[in-house]
VOGU-3710 file (C-alpha; in Angstrom, 3 decimals, decimal comma):
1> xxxxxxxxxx> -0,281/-21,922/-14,940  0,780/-23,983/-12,473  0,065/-22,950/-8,698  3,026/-21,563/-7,182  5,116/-23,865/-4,762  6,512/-20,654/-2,989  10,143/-22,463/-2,208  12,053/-22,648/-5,454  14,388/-20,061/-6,619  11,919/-18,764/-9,374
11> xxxxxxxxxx> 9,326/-18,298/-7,256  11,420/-16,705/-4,790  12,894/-13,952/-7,423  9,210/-13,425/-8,266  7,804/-13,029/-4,928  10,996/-10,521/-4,697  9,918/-8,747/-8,061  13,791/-9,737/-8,751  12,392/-12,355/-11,938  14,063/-11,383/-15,259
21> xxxxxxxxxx> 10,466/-12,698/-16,671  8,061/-10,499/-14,008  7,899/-6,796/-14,857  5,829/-4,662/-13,315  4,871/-0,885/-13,528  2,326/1,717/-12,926  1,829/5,262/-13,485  3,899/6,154/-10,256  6,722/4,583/-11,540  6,788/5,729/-14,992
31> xxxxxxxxxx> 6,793/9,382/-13,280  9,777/8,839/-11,282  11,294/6,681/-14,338  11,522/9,961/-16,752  14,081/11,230/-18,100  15,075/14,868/-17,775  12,698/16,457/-19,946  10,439/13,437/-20,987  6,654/13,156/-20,574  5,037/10,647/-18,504
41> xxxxxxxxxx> 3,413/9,257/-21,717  6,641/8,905/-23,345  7,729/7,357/-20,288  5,276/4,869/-20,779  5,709/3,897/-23,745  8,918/3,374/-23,511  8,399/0,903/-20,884  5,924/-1,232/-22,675  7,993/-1,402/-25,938  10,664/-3,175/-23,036
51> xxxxxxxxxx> 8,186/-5,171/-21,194  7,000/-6,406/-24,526  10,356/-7,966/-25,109  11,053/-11,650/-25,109  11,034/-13,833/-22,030  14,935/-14,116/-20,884  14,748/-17,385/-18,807  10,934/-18,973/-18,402  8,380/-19,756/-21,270  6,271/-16,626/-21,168
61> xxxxxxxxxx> 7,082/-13,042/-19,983  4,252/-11,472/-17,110  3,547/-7,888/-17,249  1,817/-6,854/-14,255  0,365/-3,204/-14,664  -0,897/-1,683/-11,144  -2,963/1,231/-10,429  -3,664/0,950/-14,524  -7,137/2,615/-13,505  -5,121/5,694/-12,619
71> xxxxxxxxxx> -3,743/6,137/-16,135  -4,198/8,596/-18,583  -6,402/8,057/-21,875  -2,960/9,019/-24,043  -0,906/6,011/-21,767  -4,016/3,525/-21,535  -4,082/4,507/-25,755  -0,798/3,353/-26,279  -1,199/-0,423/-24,058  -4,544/-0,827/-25,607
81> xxxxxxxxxx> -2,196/-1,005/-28,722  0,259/-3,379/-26,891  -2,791/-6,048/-25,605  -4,294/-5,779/-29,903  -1,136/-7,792/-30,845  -0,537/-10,321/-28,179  1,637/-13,325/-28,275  1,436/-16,435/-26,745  4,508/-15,616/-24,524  3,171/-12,618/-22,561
91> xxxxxxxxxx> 0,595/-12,235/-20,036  -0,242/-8,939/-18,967  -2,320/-8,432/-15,665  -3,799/-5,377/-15,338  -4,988/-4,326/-11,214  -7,360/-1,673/-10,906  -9,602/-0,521/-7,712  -12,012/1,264/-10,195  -12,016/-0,965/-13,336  -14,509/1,661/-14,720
101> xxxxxxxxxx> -11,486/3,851/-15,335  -10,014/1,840/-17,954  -11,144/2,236/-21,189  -13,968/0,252/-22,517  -11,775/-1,262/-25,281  -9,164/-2,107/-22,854  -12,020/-4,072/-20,471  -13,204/-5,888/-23,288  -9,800/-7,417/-23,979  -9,325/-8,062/-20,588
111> xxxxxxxxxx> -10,598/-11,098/-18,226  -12,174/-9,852/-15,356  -11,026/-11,132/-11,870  -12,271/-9,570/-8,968  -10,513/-10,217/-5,587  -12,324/-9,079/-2,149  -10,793/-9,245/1,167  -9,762/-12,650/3,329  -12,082/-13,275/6,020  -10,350/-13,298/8,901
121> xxxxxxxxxx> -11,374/-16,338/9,713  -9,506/-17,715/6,768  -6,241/-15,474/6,811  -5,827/-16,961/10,396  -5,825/-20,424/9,143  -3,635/-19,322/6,123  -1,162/-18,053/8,496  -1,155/-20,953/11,095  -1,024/-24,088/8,705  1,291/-22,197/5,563
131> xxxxxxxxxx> 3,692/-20,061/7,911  3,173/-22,413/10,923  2,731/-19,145/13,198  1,616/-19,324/16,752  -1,764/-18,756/17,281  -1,677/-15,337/18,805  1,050/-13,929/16,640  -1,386/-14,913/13,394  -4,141/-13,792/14,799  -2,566/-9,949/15,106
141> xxxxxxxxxx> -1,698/-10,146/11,948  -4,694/-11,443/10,466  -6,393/-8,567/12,093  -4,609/-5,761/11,146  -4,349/-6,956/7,349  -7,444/-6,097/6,620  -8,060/-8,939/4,372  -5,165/-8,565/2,654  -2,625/-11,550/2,355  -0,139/-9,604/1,314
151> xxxxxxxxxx> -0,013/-7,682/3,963  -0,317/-9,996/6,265  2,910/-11,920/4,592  4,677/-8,683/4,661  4,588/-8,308/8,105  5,044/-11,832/8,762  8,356/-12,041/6,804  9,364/-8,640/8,948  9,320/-9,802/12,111  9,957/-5,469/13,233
161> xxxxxxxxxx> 7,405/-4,517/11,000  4,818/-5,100/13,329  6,657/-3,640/16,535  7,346/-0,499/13,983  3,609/-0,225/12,924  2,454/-0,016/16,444  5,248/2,414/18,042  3,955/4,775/14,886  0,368/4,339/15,890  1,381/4,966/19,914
171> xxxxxxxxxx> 3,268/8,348/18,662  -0,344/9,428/16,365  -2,097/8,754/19,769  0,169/11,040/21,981  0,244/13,904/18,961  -3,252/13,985/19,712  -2,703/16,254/22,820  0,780/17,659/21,429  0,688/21,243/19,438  1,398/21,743/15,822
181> xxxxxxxxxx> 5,284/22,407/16,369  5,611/18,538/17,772  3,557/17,321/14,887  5,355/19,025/12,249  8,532/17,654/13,975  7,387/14,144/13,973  6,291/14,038/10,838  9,739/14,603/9,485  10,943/12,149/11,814  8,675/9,472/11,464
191> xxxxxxxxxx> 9,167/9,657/7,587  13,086/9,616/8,399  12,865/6,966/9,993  10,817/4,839/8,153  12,699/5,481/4,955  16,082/4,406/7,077  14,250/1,184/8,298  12,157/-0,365/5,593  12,235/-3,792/4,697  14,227/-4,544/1,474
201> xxxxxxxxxx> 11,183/-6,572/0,109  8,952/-3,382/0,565  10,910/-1,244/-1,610  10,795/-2,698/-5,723  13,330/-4,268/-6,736  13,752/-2,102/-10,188  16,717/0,265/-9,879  14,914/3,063/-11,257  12,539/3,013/-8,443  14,958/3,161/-5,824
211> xxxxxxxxxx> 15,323/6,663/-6,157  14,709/8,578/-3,155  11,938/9,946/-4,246  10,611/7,159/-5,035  11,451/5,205/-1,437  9,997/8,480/0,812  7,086/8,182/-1,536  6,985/4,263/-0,893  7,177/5,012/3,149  5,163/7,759/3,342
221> xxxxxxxxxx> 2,282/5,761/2,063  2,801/2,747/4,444  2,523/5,612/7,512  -0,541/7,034/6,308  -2,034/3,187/5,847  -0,879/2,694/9,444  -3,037/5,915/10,235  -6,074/5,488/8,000  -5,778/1,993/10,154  -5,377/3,810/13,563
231> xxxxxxxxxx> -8,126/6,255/12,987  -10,456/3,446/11,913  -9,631/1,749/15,002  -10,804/4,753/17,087  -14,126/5,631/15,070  -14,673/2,161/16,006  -14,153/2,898/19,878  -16,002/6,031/19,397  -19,433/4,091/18,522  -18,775/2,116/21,587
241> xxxxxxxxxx> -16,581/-0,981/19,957  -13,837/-0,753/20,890  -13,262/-5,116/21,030  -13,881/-4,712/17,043  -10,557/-2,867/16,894  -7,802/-4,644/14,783  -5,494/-3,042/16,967  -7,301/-4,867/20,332  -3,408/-4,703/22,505  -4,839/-0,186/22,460
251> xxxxxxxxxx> -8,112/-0,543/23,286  -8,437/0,585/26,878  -6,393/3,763/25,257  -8,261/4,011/22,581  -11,577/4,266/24,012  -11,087/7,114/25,905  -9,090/9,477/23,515  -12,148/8,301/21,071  -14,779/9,267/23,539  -13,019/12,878/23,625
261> xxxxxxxxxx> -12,881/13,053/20,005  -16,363/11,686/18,757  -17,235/9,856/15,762  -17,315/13,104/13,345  -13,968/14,460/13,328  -12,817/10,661/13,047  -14,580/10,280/9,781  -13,131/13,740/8,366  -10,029/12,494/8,924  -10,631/8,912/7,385
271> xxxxxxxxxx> -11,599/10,572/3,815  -8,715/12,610/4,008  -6,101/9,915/4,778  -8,095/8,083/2,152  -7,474/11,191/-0,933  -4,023/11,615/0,411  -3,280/7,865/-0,063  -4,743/8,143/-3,355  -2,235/11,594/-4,086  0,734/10,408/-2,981
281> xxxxxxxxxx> 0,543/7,066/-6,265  0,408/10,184/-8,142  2,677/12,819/-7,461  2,046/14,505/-3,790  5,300/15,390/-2,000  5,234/12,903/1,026  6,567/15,267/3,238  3,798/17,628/2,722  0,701/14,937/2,617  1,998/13,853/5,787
291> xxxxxxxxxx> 1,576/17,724/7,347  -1,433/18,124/5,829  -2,921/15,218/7,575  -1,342/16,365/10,591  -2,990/19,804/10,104  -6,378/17,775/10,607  -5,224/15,116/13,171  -7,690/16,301/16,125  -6,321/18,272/19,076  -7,258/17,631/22,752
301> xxxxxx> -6,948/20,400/24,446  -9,939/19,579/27,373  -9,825/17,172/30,280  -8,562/13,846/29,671  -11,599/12,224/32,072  -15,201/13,242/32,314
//
């Protein structure tokens, strides 16, 4: 292949996921693809007898299969008969976080590539010399990315994105010392709202994900990645580092709501963001993940200074 240029109209529709020739699925959207009645496998299926269709306007046809890990053995069954009879005008990438949970037959037709985070170090450069950021601005966004680029893209192409992400994270902070009627409240509005305001480019382009089900899903797990990033940021204050924190502009704030907290409810929390992030690819009820995170948010009830 040839690298990318990033400027021409095909690369454009594909960065988009708007390219005739770039098809992408997973199991989340083959659930909220069904038809009345139909089973997720049968949902499946029917989507790889499409995707295995000619290419419409380039030379080859790319099938990009996320969360395939997460799959059933009856779905991963019926690809594993789709990659046994390639052609030379499909590619099919296959992303997994546990590659152990595809089936041994499907790894062996497969060619590994294993991508680890950006060091920062590297993302800030990225950002400086590709999107000609200014330094500071590329250096907030290299931290709170992770290591991801694509993150880091997403919230340099939304220039609110970033002012939304942190005026979520200042509302978790005050919930702290707020009672469960307030939380439950903001819960629902937070989702609301970031349903109403999300980027065009962060919800897929297929019609049949639009649904919205399928956009509430899509939101509510961008607010509970803003959290699992939050609460990491304070388990790191609560050990005493609070300069380590992606999200440096909180610190002073954070250091002393993570001093009244302490590192172990923190760490509860983390795991459970972490499942619930995890649930909601599959088929939690946003709404209701977002509570139940809510339910174990701490709750500072004692003095605010010792």
């Amino acid at each position: 292949f040839n690298r990318p240029c990033n400027a021409c109209r095909g690369c454009r529709l594909a960065r988009a996921r708007t390219h005739p020739d770039l098809v992408a699925g997973s199991p989340e959207t083959w659930r909220e693809r069904r038809s009345s009645g139909e089973s997720i496998v049968a949902a499946a299926r029917r989507w790889l007898l499409d995707a295995a269709g000619a290419p419409v306007v380039a030379d080859r046809r790319v099938v990009l299969i996320e969360h395939a890990d997460r799959a059933n053995e009856q779905i991963q069954n019926a690809l594993l008969k789709t990659l046994e009879e390639p052609t030379d005008r499909h590619t099919f990438i296959l992303v997994a976080d546990e590659p152990r949970g595809l089936l041994s037959t499907i790894r062996s037709r497969c060619q590994p590539l294993r991508i680890g985070a950006v060091p920062r170090e590297e993302l800030l450069a990225f950002l400086m010399d590709a999107r000609r950021l200014p330094a500071d601005q590329a250096d907030a966004l290299a931290r709170i990315a992770n290591g991801l680029t694509g993150t880091a893209l997403s919230y340099a192409d939304d220039g609110e994105l970033l002012t939304r992400r942190r005026r979520v994270q200042a509302e978790l902070l005050s919930l702290l010392e707020r009672g469960r009627a307030d939380r439950f409240g903001s819960v629902r509005d937070l989702l609301d709202e970031t349903v109403r305001l999300m980027p065009a480019a962060a919800v897929q382009a297929d019609e049949d994900a639009r649904t919205p089900a399928a956009v509430q899903r899509q939101a509510a797990t961008w607010l509970v990645e803003v959290w699992l990033s939050l609460t990491r940021d304070l388990l790191v204050a609560a050990v005493g580092r609070a300069d380590l924190a992606p999200s440096r502009e909180l610190a002073p704030e954070l250091s002393g709501l993570a001093e009244r907290i302490g590192p172990a409810p923190l760490v509860r929390v983390a795991a459970l963001l972490e499942r619930i992030h995890g649930a909601l690819s599959e088929s939690a009820a946003p709404k209701l993940a977002l509570e139940a995170a809510m339910l174990a948010w701490p709750m500072l009830t004692g003095p605010r200074d010792r």
